[in-house]
C-alpha positions as CSV (number, residue, x, y, z in Angstrom):
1,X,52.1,-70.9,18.6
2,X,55.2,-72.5,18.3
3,X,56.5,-73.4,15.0
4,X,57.3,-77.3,14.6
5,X,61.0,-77.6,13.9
6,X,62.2,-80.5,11.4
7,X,65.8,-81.4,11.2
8,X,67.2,-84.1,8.6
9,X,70.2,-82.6,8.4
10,X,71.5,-86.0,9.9
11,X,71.4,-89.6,9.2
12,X,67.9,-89.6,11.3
13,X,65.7,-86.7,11.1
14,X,64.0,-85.4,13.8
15,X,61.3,-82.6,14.4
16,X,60.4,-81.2,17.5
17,X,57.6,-78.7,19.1
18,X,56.2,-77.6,22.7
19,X,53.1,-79.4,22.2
20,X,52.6,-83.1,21.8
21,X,48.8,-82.8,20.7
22,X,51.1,-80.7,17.4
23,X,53.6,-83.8,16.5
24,X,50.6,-86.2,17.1
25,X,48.7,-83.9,14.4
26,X,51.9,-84.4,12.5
27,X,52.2,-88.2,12.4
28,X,49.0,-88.2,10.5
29,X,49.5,-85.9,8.3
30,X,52.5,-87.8,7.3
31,X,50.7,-91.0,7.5
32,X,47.8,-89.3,5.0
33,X,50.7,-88.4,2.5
34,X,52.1,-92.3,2.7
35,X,55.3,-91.8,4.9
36,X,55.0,-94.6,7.4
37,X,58.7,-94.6,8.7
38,X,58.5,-92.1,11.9
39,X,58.4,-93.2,15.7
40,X,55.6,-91.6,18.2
41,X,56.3,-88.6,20.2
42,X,57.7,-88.8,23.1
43,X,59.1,-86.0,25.5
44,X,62.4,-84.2,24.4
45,X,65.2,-85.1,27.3
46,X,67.7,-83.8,25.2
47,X,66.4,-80.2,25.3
48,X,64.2,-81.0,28.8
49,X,61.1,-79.3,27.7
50,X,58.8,-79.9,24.9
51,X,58.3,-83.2,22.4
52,X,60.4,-85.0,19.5
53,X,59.8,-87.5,17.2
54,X,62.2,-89.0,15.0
55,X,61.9,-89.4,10.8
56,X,63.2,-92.7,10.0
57,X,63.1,-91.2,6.2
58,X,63.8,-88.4,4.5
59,X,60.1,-86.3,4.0
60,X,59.9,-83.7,0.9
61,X,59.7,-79.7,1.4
62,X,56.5,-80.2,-0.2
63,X,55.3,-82.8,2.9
64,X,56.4,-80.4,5.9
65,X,55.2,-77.2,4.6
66,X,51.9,-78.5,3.8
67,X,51.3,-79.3,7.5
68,X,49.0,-77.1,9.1
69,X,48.9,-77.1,13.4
């Protein structure tokens, strides 16, 4: 499986995966840990394949890494 890819390297981050079932999976974990500020999943135009969701703030190392797909 894919690894889910998180960028907040801008001003909005975003993460991104094949799978929407993953980011879904995703959102609440980061709702569980108290980080409401995200939108839903929807499917990536940019890159044409896959999902994204943006991060509307900026979630700890700590957060991400202890997501589990």
């Amino acid at each position: 499986m894919s690894a889910l890819e998180v960028d907040q390297s801008g001003e909005i981050g975003h993460v991104h995966h094949p799978q929407r079932q993953v980011l879904i999976d995703f959102m609440n974990h980061l709702k569980s840990s108290g980080v409401l500020k995200f939108s839903y999943p929807m499917p990536d135009q940019e890159r044409g394949e896959g999902w994204m969701m943006f991060l509307y703030v900026r979630i700890s190392e700590e957060i991400i890494n202890s997501f589990e797909a």
